[in-house]
FILOLO-110342 format. One record per residue: residue in one letter; x, y, z of N, C-alpha, C in turn. Coordinates in steps of 0.02 Angstrom, whole numbers, plus 32768, in hexadecimal, padded with zeros to 4 digits. Layout:
BEGIN
   res   n.px   n.py   n.pz   ca.px   ca.py   ca.pz   c.px   c.py   c.pz
     a      X      Y      Z       X       Y       Z      X      Y      Z
...
// end
This chain:
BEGIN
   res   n.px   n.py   n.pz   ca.px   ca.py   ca.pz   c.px   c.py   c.pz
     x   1EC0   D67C   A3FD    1EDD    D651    A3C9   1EB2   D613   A3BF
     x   1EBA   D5FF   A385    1E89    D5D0    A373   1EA1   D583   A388
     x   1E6F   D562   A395    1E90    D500    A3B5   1EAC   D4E2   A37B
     x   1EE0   D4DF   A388    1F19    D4B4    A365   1F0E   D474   A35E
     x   1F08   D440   A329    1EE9    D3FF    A32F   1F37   D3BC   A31A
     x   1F47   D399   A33A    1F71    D372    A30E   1F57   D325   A309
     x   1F5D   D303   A2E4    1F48    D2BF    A2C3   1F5D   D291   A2DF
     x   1F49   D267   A30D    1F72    D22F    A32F   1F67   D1EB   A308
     x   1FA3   D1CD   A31E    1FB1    D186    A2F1   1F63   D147   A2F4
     x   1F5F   D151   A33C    1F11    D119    A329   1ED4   D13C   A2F4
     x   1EE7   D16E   A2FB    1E9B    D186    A2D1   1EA7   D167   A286
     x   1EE9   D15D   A274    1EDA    D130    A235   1F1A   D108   A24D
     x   1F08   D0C6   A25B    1F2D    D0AA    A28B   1F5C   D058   A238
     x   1F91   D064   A253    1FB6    D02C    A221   1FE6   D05B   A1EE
     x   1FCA   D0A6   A1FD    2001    D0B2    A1C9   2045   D0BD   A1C6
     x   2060   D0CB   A1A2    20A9    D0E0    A1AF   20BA   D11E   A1CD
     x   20D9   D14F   A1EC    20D1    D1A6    A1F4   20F9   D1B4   A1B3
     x   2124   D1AE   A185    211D    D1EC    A142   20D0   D1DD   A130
     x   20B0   D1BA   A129    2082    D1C2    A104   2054   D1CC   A139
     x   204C   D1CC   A171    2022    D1F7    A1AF   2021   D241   A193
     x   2063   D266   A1B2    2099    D29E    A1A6   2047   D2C1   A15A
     x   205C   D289   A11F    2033    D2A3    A0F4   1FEF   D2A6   A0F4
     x   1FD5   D28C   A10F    1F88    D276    A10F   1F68   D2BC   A14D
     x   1F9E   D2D7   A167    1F7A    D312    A1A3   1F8A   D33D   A17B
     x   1FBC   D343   A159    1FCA    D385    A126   1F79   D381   A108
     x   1F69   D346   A0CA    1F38    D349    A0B2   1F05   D36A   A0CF
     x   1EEF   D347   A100    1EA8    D357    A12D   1EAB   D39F   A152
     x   1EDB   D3A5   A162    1EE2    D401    A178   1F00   D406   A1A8
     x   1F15   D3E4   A1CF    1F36    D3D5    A209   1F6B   D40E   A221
     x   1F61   D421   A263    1FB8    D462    A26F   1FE9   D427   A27D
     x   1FD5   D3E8   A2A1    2016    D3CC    A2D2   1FFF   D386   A2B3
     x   202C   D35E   A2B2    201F    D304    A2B7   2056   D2D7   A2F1
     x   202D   D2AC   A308    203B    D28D    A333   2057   D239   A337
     x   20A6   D22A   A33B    20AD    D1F4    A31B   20BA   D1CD   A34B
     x   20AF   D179   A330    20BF    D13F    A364   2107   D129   A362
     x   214E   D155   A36D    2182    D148    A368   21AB   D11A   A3A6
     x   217C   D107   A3D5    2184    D0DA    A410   2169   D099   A409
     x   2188   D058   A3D2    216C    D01E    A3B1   213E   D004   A3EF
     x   2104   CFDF   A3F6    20EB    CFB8    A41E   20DB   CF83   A411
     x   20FE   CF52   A3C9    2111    CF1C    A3A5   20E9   CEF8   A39D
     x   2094   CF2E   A37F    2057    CEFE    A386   206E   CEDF   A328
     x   2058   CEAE   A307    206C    CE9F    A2D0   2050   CEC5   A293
     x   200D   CED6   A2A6    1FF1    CEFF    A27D   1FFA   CF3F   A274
     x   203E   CF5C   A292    2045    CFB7    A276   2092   CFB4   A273
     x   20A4   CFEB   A247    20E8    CFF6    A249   210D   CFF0   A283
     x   215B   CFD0   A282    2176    CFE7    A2CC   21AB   D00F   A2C1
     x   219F   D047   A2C9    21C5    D08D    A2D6   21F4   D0A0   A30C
     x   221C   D08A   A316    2268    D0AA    A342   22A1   D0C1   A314
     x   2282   D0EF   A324    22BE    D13F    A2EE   2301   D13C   A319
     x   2307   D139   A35A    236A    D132    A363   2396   D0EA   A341
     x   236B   D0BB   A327    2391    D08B    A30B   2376   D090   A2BD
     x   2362   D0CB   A29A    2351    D0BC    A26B   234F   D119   A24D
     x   239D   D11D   A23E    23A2    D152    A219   2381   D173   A1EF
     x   2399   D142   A1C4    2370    D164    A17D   2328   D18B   A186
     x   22FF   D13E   A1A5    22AB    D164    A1B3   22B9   D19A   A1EA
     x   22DD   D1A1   A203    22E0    D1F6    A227   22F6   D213   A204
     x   2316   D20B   A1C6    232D    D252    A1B1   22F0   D25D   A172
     x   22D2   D228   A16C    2282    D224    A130   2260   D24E   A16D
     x   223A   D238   A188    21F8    D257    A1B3   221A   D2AC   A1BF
     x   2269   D2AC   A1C2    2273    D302    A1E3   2260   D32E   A19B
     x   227B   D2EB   A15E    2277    D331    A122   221B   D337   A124
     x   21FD   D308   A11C    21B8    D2F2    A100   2190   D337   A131
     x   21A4   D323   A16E    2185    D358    A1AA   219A   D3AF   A18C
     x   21D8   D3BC   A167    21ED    D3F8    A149   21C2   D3FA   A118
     x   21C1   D3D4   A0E6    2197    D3D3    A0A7   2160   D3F5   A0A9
     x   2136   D3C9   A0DB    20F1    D3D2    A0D9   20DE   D3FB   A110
     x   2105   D42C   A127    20FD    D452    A157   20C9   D452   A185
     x   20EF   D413   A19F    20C3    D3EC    A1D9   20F4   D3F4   A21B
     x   20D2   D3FB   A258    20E4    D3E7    A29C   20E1   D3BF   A2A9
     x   211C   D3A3   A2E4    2114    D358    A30D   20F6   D36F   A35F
     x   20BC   D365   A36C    208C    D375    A3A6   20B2   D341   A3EF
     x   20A4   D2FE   A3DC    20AE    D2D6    A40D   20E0   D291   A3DD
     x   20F9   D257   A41D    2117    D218    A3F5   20E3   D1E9   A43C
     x   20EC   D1AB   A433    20C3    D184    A453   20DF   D133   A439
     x   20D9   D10F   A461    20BA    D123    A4A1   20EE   D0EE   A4E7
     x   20FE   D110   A506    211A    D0F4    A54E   20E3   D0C7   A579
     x   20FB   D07B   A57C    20C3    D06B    A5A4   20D5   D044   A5D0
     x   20C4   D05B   A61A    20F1    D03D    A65C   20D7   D008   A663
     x   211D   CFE4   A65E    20FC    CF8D    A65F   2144   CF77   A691
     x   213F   CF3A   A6B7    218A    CF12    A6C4   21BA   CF15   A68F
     x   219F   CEEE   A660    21D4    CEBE    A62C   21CD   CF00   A5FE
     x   21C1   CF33   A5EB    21DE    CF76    A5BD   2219   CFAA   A5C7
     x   223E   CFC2   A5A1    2270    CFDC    A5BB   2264   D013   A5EF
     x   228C   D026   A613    228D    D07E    A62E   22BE   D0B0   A626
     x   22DF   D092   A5E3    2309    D0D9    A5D2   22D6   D0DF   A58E
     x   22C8   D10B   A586    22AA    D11B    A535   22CC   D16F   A523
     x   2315   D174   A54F    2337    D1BB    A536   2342   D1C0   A4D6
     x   2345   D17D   A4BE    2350    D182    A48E   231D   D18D   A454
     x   22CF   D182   A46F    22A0    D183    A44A   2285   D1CC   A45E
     x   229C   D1F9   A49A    227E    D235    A49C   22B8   D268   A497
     x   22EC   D248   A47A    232B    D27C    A455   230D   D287   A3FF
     x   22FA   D252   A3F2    22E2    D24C    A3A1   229C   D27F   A3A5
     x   2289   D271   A3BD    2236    D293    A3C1   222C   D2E5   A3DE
     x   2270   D2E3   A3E8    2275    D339    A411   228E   D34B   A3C2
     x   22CA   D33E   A3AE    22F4    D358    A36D   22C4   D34A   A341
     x   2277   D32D   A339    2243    D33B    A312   220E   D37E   A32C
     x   222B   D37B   A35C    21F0    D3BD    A371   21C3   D3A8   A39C
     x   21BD   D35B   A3B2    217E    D363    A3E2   2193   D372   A42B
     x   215F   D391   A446    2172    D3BD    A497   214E   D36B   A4B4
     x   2133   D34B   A4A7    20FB    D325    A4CF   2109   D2C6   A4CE
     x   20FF   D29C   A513    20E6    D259    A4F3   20B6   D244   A51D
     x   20A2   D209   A4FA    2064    D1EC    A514   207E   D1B8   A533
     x   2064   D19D   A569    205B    D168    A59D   2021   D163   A5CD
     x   2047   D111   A5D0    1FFB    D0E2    A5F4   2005   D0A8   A627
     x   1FF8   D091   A65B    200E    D07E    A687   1FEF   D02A   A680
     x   2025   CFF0   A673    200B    CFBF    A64D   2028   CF92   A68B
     x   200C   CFB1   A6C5    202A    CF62    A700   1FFD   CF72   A744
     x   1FE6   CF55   A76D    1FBC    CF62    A79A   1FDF   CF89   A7D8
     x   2023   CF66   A7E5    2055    CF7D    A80E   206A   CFBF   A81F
     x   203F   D000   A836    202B    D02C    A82C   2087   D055   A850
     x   208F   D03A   A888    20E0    D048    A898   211D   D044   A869
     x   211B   D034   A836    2140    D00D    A7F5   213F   D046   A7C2
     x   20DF   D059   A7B8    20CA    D07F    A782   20E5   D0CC   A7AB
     x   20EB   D0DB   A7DB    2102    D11D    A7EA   2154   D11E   A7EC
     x   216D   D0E0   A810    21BF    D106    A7FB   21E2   D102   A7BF
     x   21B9   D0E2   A787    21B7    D0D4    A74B   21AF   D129   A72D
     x   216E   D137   A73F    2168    D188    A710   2197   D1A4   A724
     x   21B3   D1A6   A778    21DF    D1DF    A790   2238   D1C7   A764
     x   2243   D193   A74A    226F    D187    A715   2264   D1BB   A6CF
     x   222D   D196   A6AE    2215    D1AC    A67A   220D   D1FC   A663
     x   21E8   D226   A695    21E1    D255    A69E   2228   D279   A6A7
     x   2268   D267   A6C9    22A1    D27D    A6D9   22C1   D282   A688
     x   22BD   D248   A66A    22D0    D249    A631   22B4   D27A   A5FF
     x   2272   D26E   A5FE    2261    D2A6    A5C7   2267   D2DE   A5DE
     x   2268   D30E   A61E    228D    D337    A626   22C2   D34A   A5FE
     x   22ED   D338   A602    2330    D330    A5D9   2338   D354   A595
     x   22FF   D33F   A58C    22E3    D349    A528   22AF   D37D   A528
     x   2285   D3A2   A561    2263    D3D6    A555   220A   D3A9   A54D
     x   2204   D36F   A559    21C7    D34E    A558   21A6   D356   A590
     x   2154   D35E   A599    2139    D348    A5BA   2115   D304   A5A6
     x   2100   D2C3   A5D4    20FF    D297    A5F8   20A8   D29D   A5F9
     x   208C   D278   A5C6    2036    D291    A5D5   2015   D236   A5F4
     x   1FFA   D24B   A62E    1FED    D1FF    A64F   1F99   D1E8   A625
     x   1F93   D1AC   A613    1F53    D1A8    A5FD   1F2C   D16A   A60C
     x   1EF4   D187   A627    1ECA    D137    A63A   1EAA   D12E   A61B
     x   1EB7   D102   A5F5    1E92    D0CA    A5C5   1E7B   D0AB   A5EA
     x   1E21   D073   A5D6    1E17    D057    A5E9   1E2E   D01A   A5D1
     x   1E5B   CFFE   A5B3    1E77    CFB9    A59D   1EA6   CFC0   A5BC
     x   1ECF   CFDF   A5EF    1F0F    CFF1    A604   1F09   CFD0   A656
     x   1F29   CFE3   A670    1F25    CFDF    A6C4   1F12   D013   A6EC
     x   1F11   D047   A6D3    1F06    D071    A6FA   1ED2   D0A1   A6D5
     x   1EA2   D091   A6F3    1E46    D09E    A6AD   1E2B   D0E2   A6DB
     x   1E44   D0FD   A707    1E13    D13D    A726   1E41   D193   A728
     x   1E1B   D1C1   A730    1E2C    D1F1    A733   1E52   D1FF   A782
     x   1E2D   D1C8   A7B2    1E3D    D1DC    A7E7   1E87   D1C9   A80B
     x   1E93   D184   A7D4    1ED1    D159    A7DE   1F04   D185   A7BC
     x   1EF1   D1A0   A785    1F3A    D1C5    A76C   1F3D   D209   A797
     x   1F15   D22F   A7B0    1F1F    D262    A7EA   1F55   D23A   A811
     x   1F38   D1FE   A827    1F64    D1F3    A86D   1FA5   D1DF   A84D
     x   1FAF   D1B7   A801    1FF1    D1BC    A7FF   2020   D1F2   A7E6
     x   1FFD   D221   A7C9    201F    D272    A7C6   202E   D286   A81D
     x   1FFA   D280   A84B    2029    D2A6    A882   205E   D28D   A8A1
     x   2066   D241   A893    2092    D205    A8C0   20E9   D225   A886
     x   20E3   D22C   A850    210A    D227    A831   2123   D263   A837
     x   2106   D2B5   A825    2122    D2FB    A847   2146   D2F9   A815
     x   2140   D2E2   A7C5    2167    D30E    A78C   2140   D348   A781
     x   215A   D387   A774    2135    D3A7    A74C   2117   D3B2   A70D
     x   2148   D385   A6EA    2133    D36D    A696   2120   D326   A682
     x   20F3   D315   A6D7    20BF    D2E5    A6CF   2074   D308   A6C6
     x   204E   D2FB   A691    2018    D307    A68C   1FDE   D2E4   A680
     x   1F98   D2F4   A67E    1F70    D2BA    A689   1F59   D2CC   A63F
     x   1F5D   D289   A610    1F2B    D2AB    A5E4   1ED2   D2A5   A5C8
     x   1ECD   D2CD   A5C6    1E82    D2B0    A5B1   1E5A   D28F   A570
     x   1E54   D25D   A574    1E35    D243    A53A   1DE8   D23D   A53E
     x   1DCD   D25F   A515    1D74    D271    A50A   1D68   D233   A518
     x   1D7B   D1F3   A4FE    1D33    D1C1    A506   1D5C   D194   A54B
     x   1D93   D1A4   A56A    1D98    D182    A5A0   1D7D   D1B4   A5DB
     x   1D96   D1FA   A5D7    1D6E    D214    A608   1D13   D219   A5FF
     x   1CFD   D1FF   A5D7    1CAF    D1F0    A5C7   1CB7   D1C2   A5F7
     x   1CBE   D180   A5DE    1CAE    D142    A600   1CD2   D14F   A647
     x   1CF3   D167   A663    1CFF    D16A    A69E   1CE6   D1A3   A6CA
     x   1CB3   D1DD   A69A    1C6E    D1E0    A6CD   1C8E   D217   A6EE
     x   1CD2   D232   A6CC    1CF8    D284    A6EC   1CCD   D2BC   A6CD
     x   1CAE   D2E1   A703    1C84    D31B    A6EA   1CAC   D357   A700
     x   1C8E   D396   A6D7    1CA4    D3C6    A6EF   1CBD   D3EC   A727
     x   1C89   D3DA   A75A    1CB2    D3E3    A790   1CE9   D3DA   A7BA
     x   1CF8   D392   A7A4    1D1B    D378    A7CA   1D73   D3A1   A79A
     x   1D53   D398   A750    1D9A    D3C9    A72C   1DAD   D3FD   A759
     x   1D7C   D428   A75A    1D87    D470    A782   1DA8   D487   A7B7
     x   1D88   D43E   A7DC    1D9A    D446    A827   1DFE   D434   A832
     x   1E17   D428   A802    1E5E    D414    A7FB   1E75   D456   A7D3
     x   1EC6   D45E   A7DA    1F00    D496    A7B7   1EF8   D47A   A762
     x   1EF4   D4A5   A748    1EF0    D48C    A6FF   1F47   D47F   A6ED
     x   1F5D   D498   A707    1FA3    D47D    A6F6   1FB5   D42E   A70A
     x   1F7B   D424   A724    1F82    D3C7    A714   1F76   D3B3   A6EB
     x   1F50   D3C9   A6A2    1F4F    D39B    A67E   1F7C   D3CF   A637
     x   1F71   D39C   A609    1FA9    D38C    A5CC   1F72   D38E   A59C
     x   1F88   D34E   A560    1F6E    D35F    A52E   1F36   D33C   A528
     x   1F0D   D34A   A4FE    1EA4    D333    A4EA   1EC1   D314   A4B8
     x   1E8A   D2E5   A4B1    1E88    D2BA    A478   1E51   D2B5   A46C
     x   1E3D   D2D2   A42A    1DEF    D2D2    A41E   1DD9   D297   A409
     x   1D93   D285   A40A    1D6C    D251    A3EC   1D27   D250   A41B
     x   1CEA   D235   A40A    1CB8    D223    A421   1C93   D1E4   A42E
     x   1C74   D1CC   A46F    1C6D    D188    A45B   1C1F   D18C   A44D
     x   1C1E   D15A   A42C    1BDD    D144    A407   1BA4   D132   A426
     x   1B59   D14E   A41E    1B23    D138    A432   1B1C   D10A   A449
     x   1AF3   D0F4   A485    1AD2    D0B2    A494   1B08   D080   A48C
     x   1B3C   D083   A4A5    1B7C    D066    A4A1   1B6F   D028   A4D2
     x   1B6D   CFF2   A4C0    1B73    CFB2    A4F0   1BB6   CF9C   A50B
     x   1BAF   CFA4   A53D    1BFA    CF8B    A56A   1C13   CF51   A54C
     x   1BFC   CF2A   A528    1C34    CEFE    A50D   1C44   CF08   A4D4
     x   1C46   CF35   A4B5    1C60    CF53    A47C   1C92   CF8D   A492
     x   1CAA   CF99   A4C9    1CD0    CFCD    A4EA   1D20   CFC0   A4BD
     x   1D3C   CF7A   A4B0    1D7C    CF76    A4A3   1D7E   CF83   A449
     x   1D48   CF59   A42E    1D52    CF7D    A3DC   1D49   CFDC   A3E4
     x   1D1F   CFE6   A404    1D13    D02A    A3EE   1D53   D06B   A40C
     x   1D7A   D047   A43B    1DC4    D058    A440   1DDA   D05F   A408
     x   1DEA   D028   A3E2    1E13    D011    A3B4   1DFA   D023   A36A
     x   1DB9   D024   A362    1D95    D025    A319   1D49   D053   A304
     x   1D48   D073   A342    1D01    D099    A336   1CE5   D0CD   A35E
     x   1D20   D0FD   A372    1D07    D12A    A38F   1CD4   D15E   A361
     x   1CC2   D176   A38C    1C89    D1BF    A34E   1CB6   D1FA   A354
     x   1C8D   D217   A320    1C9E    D255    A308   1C9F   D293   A332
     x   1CBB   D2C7   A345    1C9C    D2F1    A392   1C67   D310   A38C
     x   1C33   D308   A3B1    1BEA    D32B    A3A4   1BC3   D2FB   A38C
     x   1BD0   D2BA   A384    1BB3    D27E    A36A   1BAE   D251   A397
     x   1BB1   D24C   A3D2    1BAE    D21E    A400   1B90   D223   A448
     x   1B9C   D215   A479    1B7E    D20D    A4AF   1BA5   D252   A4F9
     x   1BDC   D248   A4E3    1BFD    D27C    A4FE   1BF9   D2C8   A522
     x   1C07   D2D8   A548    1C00    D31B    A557   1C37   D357   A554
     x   1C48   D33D   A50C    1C85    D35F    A4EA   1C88   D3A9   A4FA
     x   1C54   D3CE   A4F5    1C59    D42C    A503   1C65   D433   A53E
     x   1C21   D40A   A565    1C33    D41E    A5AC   1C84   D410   A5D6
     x   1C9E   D3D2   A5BE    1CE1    D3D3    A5C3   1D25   D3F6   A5C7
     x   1D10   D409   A587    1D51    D44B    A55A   1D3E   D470   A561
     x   1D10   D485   A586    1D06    D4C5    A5AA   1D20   D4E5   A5E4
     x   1D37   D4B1   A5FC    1D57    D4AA    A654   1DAB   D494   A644
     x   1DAC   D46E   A60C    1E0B    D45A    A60E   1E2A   D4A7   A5EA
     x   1E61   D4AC   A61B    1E8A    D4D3    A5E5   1E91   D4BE   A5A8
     x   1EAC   D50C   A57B    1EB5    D4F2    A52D   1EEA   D4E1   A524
     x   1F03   D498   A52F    1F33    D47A    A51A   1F26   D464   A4DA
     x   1F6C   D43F   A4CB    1F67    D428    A467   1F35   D3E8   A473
     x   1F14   D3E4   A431    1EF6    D3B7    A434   1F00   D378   A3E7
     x   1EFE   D34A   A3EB    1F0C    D314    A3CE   1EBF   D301   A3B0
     x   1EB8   D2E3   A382    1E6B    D2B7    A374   1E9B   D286   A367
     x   1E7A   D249   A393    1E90    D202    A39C   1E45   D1DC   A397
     x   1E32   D1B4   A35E    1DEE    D1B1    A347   1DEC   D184   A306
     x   1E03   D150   A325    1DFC    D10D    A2F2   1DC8   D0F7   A2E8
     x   1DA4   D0E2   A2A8    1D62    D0DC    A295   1D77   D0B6   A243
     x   1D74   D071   A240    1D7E    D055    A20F   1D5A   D05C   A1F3
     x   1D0D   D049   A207    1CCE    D058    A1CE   1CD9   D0A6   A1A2
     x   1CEF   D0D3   A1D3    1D03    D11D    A1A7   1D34   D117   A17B
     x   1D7F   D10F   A191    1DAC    D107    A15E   1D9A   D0CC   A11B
     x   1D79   D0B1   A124    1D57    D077    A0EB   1D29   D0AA   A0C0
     x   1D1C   D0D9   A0C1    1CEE    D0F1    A0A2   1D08   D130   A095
     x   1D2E   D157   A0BE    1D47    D18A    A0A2   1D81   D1A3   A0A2
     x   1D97   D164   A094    1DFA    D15E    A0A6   1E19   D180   A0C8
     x   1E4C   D17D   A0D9    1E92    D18A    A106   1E7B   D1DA   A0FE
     x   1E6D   D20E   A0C2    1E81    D24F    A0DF   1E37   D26F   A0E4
     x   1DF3   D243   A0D5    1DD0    D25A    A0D2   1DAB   D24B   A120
     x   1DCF   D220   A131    1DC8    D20E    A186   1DDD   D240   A1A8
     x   1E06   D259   A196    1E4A    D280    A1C9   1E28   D2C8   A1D7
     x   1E0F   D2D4   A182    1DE3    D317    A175   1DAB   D31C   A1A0
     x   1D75   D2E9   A199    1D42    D2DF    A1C1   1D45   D2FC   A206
     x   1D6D   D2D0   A216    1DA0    D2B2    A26B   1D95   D316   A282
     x   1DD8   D342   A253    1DD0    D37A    A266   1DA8   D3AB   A25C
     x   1D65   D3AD   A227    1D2F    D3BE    A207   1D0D   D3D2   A247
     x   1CFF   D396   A26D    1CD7    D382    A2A0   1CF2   D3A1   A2E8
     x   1D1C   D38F   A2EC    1D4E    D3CD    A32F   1D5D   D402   A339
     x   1D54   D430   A2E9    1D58    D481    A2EE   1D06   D47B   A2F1
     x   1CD4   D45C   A2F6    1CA3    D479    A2EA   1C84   D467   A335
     x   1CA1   D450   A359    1C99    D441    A3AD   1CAD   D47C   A3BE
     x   1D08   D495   A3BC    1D11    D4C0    A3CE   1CEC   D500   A3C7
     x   1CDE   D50B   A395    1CBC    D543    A380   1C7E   D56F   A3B1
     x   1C64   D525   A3D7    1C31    D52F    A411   1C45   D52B   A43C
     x   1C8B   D506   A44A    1CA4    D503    A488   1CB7   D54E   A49F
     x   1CEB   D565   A471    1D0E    D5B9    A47A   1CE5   D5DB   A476
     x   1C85   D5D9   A46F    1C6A    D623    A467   1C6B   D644   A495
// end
């Protein structure tokens, strides 16, 4: 079967999801991936569908319409001062169809961040979710090796690690070390590439505003996805200079243009 691609909210980051929802239809998309877990930055929509009917019952028809899938919702991020019931944001996001969420561990207190997932994880249980752990490097918990250790401390089964191309780049996880682990540890990919000759102090815009295209960057994208199971995969791949030039669906197009044509070498 062929790799299933869905559209995540940073790759064109500020928008609304009906008009996400539309913009993956456009570009070709099987699944789209929405930010229905507000993180009350000022600059993007804030989306909590259990206090806000209506837009759940918009995004369920829009998602019918355009015979689109809901892949993942996002994003859970273990902090002190954030809630730890979110039953109500992964009751909405199941009755949309997504099996999946994203989280990130936003406190150093590493005893905190594990009985925290073993909450979290209990909950989305409940709803049929898996629980995908992700180390960002702007986050607290920036390595492949730290989210191993907090997947085994925690012992959900619908905790998973996920992989993101340009954080497992910069954090220097090679193939082997994938291999040498149960692939049923990890969850979902998030494609993107990071960029040439990349200077470490440009690490936080190019999070946020300039990842590359896949096969355009520095990465060892094949050799990678060669070793992870074929889980779903997301392109998460914000690039303002791109969307400035070839708008919202001609980004999105690109975005997946560029990822079937990785795959293509990856699966030979």
């Amino acid at each position: 079967m062929a790799t299933q691609f869905s559209l995540a909210y940073l790759t064109i980051p500020g928008i609304d999801p009906v008009d996400q929802i539309k913009v993956a239809r456009d570009a070709g998309y099987d699944y789209v991936s929405l930010r229905t877990i507000p993180m009350g930055l000022c600059d993007e929509p804030q989306v909590c569908l259990e206090d806000n009917p209506q837009l759940f019952r918009t995004i369920r028809q829009t998602l019918q319409d355009c015979q689109m899938k809901l892949l993942d919702i996002e994003l859970v991020r273990i902090r002190e001062d954030l809630p730890s019931d979110y039953r109500g944001a992964f009751e909405k996001g199941a009755e949309l169809g997504a099996t999946q969420v994203l989280s990130s561990v936003w406190t150093k207190d590493r005893s905190f961040a594990v009985d925290r997932y073993g909450t979290i994880c209990e909950q989305a249980a409940q709803y049929g979710l898996t629980v995908n752990l992700e180390f960002a490097i702007l986050s607290d918990l920036t390595t492949f090796q730290d989210a191993i250790a907090v997947q085994d401390q925690v012992k959900a089964p619908n905790l998973k690690i996920l992989m993101d191309m340009i954080y497992v780049h910069w954090s220097k996880v090679t193939p082997q070390e994938i291999q040498a682990l149960n692939p049923e540890r990890f969850g979902l990919i998030h494609l993107c590439d990071s960029p040439k000759n990349l200077d470490v102090s440009q690490i936080v815009q190019v999070v946020r505003e300039g990842r590359a295209y896949c096969g355009e960057g520095d990465a060892d994208l094949k050799g990678l996805l060669k070793v992870l199971p074929p889980n779903p995969c997301s392109i998460e791949l914000p690039n303002t200079k791109r969307i400035s030039e070839l708008g919202p669906v001609g980004h999105a197009a690109r975005c997946l243009e560029t990822a079937k044509a990785l795959f293509a070498d990856v699966r030979v």
